[in-house]
MARBA-3410 file (N, C-alpha, C, O; in Angstrom, 1 decimal):
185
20.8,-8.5,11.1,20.6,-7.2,10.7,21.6,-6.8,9.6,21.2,-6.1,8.7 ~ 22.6,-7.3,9.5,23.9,-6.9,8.8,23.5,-7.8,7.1,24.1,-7.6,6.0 ~ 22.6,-8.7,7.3,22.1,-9.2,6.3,21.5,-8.8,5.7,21.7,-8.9,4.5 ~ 20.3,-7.6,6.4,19.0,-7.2,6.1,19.8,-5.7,5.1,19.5,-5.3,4.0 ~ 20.9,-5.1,6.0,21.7,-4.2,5.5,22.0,-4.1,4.0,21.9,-3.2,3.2
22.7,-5.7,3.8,23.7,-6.1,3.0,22.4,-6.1,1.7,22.7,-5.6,0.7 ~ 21.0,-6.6,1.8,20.1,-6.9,0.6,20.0,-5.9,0.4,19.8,-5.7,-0.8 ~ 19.9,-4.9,1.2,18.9,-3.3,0.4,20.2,-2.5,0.0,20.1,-1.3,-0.4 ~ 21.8,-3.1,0.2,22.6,-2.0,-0.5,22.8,-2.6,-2.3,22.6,-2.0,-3.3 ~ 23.2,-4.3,-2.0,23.2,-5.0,-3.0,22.3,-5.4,-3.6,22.6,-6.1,-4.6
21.0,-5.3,-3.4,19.9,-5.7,-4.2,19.0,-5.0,-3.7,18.4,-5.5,-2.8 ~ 18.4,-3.7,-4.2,17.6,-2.8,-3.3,16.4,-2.9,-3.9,15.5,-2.3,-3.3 ~ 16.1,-3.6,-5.1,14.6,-3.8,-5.3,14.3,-5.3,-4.8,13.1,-5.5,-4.6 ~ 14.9,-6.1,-4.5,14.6,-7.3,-3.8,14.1,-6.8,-2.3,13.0,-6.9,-1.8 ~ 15.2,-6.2,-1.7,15.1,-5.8,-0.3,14.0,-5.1,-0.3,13.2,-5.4,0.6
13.7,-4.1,-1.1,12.1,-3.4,-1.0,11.0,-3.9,-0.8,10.1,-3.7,0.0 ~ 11.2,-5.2,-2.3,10.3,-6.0,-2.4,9.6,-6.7,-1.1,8.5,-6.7,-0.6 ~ 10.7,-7.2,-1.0,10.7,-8.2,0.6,9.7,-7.3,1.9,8.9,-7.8,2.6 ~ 10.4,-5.7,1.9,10.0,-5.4,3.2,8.2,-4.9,2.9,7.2,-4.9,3.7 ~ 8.2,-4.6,1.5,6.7,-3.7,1.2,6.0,-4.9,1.1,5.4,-5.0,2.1
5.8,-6.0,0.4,5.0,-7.1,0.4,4.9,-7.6,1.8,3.7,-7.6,2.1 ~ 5.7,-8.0,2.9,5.9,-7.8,4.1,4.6,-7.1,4.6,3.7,-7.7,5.1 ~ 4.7,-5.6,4.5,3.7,-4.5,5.2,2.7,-4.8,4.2,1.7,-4.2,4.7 ~ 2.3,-5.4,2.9,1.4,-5.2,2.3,0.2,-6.7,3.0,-0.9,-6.5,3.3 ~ 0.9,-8.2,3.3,0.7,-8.9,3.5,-0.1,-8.5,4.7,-1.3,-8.4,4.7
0.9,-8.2,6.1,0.7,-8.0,7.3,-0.6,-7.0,7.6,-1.3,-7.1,8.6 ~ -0.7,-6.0,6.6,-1.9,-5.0,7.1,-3.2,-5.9,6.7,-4.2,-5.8,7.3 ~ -3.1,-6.8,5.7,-4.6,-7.7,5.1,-4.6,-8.4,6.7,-5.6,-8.2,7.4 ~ -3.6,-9.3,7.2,-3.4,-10.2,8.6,-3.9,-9.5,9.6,-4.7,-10.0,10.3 ~ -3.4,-8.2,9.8,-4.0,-7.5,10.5,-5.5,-7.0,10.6,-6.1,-6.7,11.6
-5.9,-7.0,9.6,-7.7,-6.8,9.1,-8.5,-7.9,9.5,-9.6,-7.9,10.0 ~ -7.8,-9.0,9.1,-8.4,-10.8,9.1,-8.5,-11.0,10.5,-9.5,-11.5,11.1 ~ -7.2,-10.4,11.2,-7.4,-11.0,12.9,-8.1,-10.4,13.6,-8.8,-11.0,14.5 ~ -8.1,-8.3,13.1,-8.9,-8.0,14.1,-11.2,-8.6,13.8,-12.1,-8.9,14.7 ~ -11.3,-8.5,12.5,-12.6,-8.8,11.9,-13.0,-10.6,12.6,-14.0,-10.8,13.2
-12.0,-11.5,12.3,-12.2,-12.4,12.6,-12.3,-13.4,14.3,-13.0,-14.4,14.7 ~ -11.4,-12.5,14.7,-10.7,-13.3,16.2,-11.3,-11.9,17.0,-12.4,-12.0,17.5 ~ -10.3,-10.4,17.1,-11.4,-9.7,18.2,-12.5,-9.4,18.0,-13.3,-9.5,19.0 ~ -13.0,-8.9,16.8,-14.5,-7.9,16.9,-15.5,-9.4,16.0,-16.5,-9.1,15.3 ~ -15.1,-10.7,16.3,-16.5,-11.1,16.0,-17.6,-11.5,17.0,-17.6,-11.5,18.3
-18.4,-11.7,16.3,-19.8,-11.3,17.2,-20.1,-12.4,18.1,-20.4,-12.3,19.3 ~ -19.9,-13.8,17.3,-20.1,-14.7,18.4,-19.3,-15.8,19.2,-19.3,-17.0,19.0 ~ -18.6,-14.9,20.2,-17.3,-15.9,20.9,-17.6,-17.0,21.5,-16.8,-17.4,22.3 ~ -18.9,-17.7,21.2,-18.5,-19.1,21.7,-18.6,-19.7,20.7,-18.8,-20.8,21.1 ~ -18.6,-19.7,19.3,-18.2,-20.2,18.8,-16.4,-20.2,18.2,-15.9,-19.1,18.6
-15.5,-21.0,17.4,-14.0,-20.7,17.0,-13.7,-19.6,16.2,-14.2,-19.5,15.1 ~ -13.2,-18.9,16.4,-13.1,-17.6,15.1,-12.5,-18.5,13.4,-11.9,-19.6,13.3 ~ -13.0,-17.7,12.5,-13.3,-18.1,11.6,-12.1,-18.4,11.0,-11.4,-17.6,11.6 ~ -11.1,-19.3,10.0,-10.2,-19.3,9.4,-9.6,-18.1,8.8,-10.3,-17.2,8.3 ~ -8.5,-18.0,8.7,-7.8,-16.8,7.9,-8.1,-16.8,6.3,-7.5,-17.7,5.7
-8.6,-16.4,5.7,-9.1,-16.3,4.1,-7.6,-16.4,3.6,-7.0,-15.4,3.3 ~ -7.0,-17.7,3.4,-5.3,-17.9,2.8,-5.3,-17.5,1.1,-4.3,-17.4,0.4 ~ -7.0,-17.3,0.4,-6.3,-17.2,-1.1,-6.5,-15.7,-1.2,-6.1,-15.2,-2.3 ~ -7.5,-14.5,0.2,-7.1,-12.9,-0.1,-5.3,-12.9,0.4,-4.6,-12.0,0.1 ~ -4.9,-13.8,1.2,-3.8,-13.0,1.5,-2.4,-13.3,0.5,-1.3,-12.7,0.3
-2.9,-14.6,-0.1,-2.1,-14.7,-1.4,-2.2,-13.4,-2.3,-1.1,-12.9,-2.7 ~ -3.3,-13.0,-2.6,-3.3,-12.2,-3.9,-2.6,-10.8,-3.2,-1.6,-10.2,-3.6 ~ -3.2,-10.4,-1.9,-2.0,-9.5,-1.5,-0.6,-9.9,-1.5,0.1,-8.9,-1.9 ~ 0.1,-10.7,-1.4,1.0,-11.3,-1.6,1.8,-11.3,-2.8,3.0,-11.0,-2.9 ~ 0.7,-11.6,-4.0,1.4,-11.5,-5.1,1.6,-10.2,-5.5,2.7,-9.9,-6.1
0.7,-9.4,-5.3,0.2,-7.9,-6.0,1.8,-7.2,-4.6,2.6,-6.5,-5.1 ~ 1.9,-7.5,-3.4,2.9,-6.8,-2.6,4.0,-7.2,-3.0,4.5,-6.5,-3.9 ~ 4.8,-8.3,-2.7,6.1,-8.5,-3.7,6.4,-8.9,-4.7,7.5,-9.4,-4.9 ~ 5.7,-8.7,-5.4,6.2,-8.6,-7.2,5.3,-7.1,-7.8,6.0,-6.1,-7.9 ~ 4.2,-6.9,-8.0,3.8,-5.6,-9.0,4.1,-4.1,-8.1,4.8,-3.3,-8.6
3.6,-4.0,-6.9,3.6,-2.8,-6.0,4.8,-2.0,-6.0,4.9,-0.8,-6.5 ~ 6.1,-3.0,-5.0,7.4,-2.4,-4.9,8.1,-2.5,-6.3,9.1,-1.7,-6.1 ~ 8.2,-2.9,-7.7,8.6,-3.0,-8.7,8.4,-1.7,-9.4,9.3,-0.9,-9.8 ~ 6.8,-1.4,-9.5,6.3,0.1,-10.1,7.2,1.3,-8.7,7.9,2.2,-9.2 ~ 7.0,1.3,-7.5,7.7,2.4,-7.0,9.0,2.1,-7.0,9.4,2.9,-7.9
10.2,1.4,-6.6,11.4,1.1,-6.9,11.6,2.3,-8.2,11.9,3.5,-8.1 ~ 11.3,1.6,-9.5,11.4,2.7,-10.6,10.8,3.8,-10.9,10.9,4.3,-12.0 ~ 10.2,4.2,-10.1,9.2,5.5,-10.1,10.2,6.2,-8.8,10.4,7.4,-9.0 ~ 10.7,5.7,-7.8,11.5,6.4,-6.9,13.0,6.4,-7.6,13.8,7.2,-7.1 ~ 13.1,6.0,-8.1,14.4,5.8,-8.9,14.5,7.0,-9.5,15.2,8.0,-9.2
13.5,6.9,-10.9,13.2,8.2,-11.7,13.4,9.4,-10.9,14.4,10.0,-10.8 ~ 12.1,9.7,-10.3,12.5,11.0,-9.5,13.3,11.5,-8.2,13.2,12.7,-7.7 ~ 14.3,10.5,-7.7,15.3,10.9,-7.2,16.1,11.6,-7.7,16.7,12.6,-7.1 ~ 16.3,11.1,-9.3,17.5,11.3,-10.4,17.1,12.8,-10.9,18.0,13.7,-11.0 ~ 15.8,13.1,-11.2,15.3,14.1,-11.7,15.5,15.3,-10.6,16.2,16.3,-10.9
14.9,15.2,-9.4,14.9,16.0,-8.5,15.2,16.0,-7.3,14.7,15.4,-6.3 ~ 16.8,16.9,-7.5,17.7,16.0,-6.7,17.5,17.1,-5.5,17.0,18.2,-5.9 ~ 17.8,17.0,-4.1,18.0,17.7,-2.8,16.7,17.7,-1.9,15.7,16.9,-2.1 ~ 16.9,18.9,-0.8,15.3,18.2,-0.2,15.0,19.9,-0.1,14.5,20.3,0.9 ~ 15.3,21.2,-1.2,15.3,22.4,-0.8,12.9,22.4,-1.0,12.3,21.4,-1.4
12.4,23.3,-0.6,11.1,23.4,-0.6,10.4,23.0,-2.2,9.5,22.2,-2.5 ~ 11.2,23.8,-3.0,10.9,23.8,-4.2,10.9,22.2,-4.5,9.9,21.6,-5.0 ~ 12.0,21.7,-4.2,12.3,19.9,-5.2,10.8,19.2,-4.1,9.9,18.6,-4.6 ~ 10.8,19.5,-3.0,10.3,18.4,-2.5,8.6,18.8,-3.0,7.9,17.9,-3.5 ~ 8.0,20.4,-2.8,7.0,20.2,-3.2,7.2,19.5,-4.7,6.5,18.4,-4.7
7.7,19.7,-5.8,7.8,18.9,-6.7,7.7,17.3,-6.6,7.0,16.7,-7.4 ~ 8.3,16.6,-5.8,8.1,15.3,-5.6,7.0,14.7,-4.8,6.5,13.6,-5.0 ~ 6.4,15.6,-3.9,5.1,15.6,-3.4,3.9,15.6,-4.5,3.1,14.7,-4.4 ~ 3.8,16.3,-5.3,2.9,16.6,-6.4,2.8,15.7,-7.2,1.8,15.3,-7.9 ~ 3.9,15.3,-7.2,4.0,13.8,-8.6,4.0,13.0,-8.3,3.7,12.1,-9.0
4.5,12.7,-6.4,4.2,11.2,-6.4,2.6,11.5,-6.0,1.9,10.7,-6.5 ~ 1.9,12.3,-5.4,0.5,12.0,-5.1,-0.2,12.0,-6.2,-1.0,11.1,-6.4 ~ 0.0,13.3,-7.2,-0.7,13.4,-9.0,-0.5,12.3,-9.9,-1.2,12.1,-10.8 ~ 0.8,11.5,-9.5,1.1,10.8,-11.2,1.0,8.9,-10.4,0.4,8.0,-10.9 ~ 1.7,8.9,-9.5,2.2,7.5,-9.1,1.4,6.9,-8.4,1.5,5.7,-8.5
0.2,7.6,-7.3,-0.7,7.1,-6.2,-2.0,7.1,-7.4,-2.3,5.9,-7.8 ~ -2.5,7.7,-7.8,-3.5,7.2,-8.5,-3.3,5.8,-9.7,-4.0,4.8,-9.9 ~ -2.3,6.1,-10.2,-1.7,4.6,-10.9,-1.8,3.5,-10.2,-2.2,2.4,-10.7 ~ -1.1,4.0,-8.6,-1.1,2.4,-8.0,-2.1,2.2,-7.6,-2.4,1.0,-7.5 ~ -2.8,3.1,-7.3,-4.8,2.7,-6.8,-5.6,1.6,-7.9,-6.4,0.7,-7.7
-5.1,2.0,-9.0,-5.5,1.5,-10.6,-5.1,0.4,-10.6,-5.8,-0.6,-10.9 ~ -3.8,0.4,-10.4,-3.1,-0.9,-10.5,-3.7,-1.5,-9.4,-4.2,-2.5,-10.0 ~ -4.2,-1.7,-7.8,-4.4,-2.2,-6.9,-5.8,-2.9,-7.4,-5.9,-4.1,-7.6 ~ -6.9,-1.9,-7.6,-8.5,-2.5,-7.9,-8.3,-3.3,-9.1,-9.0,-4.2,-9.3 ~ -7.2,-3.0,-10.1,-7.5,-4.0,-11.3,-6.7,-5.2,-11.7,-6.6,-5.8,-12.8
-5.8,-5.6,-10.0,-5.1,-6.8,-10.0,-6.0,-7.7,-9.4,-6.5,-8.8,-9.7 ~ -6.2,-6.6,-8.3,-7.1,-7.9,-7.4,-8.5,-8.4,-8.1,-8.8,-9.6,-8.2 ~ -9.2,-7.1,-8.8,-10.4,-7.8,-9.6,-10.2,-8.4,-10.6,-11.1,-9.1,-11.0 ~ -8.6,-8.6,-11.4,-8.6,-10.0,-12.3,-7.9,-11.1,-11.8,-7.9,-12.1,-12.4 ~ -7.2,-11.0,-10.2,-7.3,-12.8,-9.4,-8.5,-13.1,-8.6,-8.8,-14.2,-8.1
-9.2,-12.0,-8.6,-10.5,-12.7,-7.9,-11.7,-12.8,-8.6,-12.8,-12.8,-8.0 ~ -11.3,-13.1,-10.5,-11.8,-13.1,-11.3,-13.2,-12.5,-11.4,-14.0,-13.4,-11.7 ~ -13.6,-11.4,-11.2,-14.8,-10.7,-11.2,-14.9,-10.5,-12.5,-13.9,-10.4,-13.2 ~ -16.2,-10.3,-12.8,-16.8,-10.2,-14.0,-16.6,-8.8,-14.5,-16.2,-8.3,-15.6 ~ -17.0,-8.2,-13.4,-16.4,-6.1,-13.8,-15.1,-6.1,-13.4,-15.0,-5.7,-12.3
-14.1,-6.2,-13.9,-13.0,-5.8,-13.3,-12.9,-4.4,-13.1,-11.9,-3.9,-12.6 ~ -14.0,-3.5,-13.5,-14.0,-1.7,-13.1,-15.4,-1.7,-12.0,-16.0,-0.6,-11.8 ~ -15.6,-2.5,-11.6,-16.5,-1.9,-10.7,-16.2,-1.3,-9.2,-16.9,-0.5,-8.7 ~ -15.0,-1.9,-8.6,-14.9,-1.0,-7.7,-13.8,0.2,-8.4,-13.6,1.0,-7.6 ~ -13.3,0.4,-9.2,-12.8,1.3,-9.9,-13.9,2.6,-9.9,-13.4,3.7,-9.8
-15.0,2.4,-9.9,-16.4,3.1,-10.5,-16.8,3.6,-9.3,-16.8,4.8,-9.1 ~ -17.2,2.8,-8.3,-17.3,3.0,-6.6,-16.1,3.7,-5.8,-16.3,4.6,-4.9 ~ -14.9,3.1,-6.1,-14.4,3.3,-4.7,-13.1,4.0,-5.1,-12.5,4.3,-4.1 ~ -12.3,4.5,-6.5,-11.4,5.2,-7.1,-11.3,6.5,-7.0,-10.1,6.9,-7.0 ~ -11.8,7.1,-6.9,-11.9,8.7,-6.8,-11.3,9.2,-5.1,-10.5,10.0,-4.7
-12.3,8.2,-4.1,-12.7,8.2,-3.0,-10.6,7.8,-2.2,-9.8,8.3,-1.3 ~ -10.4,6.7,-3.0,-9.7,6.4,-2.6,-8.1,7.3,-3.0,-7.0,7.3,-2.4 ~ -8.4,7.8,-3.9,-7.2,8.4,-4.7,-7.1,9.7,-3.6,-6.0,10.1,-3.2 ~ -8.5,10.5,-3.2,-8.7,11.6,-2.5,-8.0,11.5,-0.7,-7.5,12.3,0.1 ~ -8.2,10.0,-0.7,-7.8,9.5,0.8,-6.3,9.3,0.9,-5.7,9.1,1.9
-5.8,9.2,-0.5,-4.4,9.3,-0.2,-3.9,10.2,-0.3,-2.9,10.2,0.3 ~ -4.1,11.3,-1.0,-3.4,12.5,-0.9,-3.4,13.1,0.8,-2.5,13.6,1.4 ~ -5.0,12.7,1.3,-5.2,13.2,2.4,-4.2,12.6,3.5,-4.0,13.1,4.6 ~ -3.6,11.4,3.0,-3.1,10.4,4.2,-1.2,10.8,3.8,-0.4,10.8,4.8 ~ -0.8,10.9,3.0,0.3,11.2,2.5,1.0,12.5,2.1,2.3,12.6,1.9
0.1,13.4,1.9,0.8,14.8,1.9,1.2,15.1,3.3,2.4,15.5,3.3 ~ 0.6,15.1,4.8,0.9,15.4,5.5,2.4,14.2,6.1,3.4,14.6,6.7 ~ 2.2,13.2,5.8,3.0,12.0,6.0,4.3,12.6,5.4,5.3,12.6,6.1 ~ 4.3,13.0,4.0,5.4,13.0,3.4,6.4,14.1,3.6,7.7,14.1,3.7 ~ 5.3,15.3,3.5,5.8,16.6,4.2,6.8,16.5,5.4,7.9,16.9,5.3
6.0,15.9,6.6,6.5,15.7,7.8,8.2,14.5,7.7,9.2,14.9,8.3 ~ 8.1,13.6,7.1,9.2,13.3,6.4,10.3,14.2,5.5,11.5,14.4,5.8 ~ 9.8,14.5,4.8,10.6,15.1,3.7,12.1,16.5,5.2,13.2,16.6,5.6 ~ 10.3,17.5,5.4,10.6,18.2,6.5,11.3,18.5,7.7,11.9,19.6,8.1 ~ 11.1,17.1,8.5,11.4,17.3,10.2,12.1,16.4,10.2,13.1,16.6,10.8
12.1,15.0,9.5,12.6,13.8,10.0,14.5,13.8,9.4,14.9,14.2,8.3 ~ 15.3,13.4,10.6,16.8,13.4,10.0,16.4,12.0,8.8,15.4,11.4,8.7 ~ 17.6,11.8,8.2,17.5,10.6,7.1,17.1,9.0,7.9,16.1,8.3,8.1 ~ 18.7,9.0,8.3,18.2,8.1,9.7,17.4,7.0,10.0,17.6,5.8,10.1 ~ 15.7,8.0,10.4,14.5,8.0,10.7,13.7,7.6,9.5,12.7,6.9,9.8
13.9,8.0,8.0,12.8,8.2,7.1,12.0,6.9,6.6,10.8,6.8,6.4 ~ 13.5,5.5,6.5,12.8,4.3,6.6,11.9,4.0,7.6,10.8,3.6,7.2 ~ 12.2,4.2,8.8,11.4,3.7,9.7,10.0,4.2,9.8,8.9,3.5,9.8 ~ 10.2,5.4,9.8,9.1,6.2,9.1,7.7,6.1,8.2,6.6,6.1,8.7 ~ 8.1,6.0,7.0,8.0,5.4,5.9,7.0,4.0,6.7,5.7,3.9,6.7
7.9,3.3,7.0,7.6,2.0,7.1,6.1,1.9,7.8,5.1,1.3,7.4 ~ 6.2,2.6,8.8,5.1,2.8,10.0,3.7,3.4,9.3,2.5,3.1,9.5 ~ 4.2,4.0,8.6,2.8,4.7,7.4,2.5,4.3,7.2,1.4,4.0,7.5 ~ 3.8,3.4,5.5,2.6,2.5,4.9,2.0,1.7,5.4,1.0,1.2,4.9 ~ 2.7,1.2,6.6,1.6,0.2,7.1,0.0,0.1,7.5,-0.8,-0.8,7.3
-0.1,1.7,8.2,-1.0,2.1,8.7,-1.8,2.6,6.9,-3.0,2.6,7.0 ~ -1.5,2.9,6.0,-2.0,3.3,4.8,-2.5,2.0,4.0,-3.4,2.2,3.2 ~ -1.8,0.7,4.1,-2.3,-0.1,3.6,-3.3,-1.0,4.6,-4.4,-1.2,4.1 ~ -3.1,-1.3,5.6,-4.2,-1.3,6.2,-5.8,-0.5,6.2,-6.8,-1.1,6.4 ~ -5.7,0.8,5.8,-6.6,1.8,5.2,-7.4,0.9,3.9,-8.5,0.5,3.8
-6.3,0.7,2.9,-6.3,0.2,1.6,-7.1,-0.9,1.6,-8.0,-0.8,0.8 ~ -7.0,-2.2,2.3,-7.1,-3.4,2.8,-8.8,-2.9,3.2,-9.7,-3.5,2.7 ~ -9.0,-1.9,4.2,-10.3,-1.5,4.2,-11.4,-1.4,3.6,-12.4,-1.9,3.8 ~ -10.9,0.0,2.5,-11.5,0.5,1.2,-11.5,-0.8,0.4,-12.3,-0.8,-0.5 ~ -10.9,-1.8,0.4,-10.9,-3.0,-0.2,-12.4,-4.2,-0.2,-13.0,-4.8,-1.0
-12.2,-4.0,1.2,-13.1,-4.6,1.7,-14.6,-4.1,1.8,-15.5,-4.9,2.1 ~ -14.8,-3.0,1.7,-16.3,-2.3,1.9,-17.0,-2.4,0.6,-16.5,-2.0,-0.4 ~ -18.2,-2.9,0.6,-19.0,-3.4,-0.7,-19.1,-2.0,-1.4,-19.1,-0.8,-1.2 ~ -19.2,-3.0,-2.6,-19.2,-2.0,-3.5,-20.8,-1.8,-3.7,-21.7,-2.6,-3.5 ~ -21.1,0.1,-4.4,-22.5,0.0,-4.2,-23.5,-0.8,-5.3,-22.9,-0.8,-6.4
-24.3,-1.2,-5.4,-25.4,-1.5,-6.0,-24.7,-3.1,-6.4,-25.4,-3.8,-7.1 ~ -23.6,-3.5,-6.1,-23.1,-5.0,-6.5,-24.0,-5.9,-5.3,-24.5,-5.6,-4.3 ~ -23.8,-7.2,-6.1,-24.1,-8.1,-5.0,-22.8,-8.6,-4.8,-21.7,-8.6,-5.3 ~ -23.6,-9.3,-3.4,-22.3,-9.9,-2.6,-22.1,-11.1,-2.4,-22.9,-11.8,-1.8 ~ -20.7,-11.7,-3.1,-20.4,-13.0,-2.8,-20.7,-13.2,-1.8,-20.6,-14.3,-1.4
END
């Protein structure tokens, strides 16, 4: 623990890196196990292998592009708006859901659609962007509110952590649901 302490005081975008790619990795593992091992259809045959090159690209896109863009986007607006009075926080609320969550949505569909080399790299951009941008406001205003709000400091990682998990598993979802009028690998 005193390790885990030591990376996120001395190296806090490493330590980020590590824990969000972590929760980014783990919510796809968590998709794969429950789709593949509990809810498949036919248990006498073996459940199906783990798909190792989607969990790579989560991988890449979770600890290197994801935590790199918020690290300095949380950086920025800590500096800018400093305290937790109603006023700063609705302000940090608005901007991270208006400016930084639709970016990283953007960033998300047009990483994965250029390692999984698709031909549209905007097609689920076209299908599933709007939908998804709307689901995170919906999943994160009250999340952050309730943070910002009730939770002592303390708590906020842990917090935090428990969300995004359950938010990228969401993501991992919307990821996974065809896109309309495409065909399907």
């Amino acid at each position: 623990m005193a390790f885990i302490r030591r990376v996120f005081q001395q190296r806090p975008l490493l330590g980020n890196a590590l824990a969000y790619g972590t929760l980014f990795v783990g919510a796809e593992l968590t998709q794969q196990t429950i789709l593949r091992r509990v809810l498949r259809e036919d248990k006498t045959q073996p459940p199906a292998p783990y798909d190792t090159a989607t969990l790579g690209r989560y991988a890449l896109l979770g600890y290197t592009i994801n935590p790199t863009i918020l690290y300095f986007w949380y950086k920025w607006l800590d500096k800018r708006f400093v305290g937790t009075s109603m006023a700063v926080v609705g302000k940090k609320l608005v901007l991270d859901l208006g400016v930084i969550g639709p970016i990283n949505i953007f960033v998300f569909f047009t990483a994965m659609a250029l390692m999984e080399r698709r031909e549209d790299i905007f097609a689920e951009h076209k299908d599933k962007y709007v939908g998804t941008c709307l689901k995170q406001v919906y999943f994160w205003l009250p999340a952050q509110a309730a943070n910002f709000f009730l939770l002592p400091n303390r708590f906020r990682v842990l917090y935090v952590g428990a969300c995004s998990f359950l938010w990228l598993n969401l993501l991992c979802w919307i990821k996974r649901s065809p896109v309309e009028g495409a065909k399907q690998d």
